[in-house]
mmCIF file of the N, C-alpha and C atoms, coordinates in Angstrom:
data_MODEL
# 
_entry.id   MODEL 
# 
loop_
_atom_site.group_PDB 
_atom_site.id 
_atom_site.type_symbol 
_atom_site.label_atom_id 
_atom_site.label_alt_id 
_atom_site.label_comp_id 
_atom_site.label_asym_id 
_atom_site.label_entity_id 
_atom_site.label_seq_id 
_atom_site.pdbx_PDB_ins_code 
_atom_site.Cartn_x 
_atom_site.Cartn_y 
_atom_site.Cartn_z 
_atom_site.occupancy 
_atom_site.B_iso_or_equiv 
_atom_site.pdbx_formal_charge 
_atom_site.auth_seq_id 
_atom_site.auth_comp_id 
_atom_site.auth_asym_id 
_atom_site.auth_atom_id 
_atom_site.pdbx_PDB_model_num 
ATOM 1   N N  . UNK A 1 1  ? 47.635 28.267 -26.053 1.00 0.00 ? 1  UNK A N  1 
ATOM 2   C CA . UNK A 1 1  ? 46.663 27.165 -26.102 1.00 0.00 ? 1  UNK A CA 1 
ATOM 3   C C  . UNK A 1 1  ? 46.721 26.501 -27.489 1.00 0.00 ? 1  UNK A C  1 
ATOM 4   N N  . UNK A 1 2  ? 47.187 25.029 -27.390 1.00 0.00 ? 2  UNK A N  1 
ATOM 5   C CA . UNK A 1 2  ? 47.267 24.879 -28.464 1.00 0.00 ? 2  UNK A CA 1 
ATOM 6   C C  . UNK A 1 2  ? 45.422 24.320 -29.255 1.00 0.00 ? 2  UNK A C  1 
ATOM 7   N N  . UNK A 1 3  ? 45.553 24.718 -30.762 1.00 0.00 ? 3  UNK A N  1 
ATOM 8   C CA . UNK A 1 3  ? 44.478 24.700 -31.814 1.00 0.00 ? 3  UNK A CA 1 
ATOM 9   C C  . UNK A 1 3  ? 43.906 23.400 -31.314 1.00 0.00 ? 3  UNK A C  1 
ATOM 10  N N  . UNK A 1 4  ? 44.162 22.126 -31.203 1.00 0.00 ? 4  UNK A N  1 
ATOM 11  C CA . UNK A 1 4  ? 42.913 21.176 -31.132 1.00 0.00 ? 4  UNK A CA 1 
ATOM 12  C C  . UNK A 1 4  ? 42.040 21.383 -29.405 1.00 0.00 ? 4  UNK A C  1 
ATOM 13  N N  . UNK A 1 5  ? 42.962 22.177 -28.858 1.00 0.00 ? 5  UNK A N  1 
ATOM 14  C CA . UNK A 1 5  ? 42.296 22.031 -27.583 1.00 0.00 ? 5  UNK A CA 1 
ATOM 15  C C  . UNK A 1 5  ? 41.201 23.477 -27.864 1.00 0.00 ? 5  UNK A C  1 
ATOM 16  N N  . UNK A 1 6  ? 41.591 23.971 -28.703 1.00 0.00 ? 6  UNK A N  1 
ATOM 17  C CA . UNK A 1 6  ? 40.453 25.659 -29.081 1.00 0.00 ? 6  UNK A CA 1 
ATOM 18  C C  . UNK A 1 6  ? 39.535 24.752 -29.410 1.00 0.00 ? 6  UNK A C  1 
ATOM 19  N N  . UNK A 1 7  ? 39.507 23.944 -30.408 1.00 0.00 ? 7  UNK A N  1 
ATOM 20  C CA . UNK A 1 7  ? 38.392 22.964 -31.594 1.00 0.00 ? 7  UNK A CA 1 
ATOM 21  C C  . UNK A 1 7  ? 38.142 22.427 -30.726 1.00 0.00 ? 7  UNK A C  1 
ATOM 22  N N  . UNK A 1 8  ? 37.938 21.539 -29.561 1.00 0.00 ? 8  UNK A N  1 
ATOM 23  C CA . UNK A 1 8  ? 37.263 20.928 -28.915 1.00 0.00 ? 8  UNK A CA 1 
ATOM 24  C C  . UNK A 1 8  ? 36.373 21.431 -27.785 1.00 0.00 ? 8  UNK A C  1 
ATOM 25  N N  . UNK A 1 9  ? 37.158 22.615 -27.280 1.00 0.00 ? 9  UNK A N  1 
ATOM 26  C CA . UNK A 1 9  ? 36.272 23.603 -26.425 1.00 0.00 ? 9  UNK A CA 1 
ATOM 27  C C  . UNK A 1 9  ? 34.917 24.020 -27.264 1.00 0.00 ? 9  UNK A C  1 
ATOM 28  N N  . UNK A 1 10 ? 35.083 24.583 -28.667 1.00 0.00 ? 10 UNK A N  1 
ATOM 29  C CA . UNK A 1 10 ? 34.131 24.955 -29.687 1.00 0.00 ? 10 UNK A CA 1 
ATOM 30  C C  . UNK A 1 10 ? 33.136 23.697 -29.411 1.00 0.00 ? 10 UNK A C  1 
ATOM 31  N N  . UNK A 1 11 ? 33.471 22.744 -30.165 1.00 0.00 ? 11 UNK A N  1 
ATOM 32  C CA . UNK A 1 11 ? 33.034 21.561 -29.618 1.00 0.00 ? 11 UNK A CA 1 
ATOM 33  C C  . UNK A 1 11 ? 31.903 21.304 -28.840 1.00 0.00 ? 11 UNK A C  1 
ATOM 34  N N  . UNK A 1 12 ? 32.547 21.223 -27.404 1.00 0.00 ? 12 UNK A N  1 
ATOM 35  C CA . UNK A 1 12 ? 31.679 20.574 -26.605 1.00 0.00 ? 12 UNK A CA 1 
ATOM 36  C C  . UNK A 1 12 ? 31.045 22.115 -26.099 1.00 0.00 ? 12 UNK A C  1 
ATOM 37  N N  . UNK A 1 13 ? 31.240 23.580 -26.338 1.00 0.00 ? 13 UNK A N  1 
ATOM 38  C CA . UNK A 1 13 ? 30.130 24.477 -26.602 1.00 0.00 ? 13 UNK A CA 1 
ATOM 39  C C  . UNK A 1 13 ? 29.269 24.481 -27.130 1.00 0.00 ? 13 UNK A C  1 
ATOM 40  N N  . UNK A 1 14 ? 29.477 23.998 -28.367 1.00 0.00 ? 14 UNK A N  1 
ATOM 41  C CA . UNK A 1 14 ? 28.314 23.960 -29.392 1.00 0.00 ? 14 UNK A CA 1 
ATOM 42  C C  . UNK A 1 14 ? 27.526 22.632 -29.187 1.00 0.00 ? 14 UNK A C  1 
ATOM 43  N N  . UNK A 1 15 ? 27.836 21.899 -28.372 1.00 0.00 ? 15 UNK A N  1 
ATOM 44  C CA . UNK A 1 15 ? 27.031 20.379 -27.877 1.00 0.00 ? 15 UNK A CA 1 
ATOM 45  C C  . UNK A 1 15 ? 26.089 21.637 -27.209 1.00 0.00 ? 15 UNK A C  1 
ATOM 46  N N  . UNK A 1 16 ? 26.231 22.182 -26.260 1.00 0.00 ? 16 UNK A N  1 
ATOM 47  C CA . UNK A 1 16 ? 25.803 22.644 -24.995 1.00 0.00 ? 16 UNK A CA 1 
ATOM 48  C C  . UNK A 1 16 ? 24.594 23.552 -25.508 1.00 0.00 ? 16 UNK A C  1 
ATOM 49  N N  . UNK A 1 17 ? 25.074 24.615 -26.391 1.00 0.00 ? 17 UNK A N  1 
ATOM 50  C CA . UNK A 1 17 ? 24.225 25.746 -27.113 1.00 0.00 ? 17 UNK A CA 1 
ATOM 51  C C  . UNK A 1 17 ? 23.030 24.640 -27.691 1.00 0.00 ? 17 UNK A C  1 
ATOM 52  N N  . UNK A 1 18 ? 23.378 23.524 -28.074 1.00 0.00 ? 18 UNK A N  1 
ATOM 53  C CA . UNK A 1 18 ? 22.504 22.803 -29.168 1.00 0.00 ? 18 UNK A CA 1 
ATOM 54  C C  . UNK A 1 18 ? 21.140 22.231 -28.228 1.00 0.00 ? 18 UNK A C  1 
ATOM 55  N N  . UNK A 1 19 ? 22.267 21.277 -26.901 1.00 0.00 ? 19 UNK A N  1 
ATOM 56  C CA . UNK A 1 19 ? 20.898 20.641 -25.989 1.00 0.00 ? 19 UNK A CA 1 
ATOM 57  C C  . UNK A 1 19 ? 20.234 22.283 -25.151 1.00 0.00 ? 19 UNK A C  1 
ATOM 58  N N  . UNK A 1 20 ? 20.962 23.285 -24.935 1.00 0.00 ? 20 UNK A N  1 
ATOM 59  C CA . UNK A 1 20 ? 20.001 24.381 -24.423 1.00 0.00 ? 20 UNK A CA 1 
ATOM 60  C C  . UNK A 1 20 ? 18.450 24.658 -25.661 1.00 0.00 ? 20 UNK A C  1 
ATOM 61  N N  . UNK A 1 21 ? 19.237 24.845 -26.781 1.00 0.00 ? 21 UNK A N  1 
ATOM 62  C CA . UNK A 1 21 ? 18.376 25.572 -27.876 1.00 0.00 ? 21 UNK A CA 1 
ATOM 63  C C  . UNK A 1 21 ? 16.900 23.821 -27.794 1.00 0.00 ? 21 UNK A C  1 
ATOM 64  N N  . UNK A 1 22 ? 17.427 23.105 -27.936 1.00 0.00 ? 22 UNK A N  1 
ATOM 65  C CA . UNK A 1 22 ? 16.571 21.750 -27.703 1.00 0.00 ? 22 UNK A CA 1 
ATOM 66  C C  . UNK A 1 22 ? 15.460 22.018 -26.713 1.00 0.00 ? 22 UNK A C  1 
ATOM 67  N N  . UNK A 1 23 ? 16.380 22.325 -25.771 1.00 0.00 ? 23 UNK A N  1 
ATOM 68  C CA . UNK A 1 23 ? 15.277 22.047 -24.257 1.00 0.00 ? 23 UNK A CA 1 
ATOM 69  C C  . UNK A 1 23 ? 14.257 23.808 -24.419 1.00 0.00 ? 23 UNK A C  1 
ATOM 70  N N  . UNK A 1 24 ? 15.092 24.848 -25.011 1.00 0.00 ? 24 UNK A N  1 
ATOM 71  C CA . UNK A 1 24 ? 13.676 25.720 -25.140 1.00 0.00 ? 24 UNK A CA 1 
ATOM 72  C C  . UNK A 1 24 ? 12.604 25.404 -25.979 1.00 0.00 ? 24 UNK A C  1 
ATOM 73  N N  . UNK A 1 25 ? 13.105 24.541 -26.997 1.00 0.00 ? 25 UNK A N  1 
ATOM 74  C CA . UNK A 1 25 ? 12.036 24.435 -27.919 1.00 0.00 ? 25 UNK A CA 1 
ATOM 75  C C  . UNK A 1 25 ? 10.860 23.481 -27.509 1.00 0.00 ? 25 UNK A C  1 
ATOM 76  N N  . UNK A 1 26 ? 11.641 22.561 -26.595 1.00 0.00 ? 26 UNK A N  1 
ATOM 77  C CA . UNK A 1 26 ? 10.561 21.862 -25.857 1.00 0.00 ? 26 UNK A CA 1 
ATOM 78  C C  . UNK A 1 26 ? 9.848  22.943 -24.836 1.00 0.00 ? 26 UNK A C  1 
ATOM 79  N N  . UNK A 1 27 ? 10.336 23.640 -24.537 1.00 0.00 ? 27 UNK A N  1 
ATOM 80  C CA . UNK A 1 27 ? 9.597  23.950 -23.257 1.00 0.00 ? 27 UNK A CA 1 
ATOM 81  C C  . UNK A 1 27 ? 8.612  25.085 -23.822 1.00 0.00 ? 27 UNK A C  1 
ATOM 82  N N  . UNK A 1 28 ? 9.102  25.942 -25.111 1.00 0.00 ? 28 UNK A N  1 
ATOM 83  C CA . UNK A 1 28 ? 8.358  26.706 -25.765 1.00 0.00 ? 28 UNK A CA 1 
ATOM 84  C C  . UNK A 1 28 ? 6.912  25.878 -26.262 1.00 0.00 ? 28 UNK A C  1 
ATOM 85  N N  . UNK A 1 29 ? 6.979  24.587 -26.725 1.00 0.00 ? 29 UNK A N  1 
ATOM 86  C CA . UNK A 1 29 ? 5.993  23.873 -27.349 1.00 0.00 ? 29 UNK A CA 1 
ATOM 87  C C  . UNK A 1 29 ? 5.196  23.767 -25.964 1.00 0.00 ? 29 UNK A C  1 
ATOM 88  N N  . UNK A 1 30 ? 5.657  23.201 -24.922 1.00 0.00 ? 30 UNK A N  1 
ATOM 89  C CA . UNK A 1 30 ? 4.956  22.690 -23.853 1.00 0.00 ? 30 UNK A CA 1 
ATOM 90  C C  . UNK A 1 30 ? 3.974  24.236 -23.356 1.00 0.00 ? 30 UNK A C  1 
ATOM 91  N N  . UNK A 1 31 ? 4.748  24.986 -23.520 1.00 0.00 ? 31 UNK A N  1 
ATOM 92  C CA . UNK A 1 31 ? 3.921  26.684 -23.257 1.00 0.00 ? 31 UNK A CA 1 
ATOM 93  C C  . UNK A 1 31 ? 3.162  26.687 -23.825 1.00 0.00 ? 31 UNK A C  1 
ATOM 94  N N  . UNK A 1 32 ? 3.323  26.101 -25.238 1.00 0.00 ? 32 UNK A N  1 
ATOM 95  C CA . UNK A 1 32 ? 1.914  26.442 -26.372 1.00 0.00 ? 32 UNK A CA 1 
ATOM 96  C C  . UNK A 1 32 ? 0.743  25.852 -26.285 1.00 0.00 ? 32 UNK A C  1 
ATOM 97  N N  . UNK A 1 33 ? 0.986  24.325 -25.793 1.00 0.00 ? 33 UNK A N  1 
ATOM 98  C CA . UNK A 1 33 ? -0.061 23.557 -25.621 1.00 0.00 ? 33 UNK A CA 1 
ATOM 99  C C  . UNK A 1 33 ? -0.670 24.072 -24.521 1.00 0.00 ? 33 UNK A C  1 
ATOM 100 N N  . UNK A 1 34 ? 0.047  24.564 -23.281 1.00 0.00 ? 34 UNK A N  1 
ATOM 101 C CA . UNK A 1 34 ? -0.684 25.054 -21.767 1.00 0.00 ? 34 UNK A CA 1 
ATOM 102 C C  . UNK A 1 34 ? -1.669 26.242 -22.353 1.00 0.00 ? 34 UNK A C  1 
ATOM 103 N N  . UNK A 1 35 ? -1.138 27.387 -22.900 1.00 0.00 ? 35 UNK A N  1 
ATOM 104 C CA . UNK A 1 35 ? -1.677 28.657 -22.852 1.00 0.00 ? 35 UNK A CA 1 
ATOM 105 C C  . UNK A 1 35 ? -2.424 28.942 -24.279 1.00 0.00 ? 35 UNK A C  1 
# 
């Protein structure tokens, strides 16, 4: 496998990890305000 195709997989993982970690923090806040 060549190296830019490793770096772009990293990439668009770390897009993914970023909007997950996003959407808990929303949903953690939205918990806080409910409970």
């Amino acid at each position: 496998m060549p190296l830019h195709r490793i770096y772009e997989s990293v990439k668009s993982s770390k897009k993914i990890f970023e909007y997950v970690a996003d959407n808990a923090g929303a949903q953690l806040k939205l918990y806080g305000k409910v409970h």
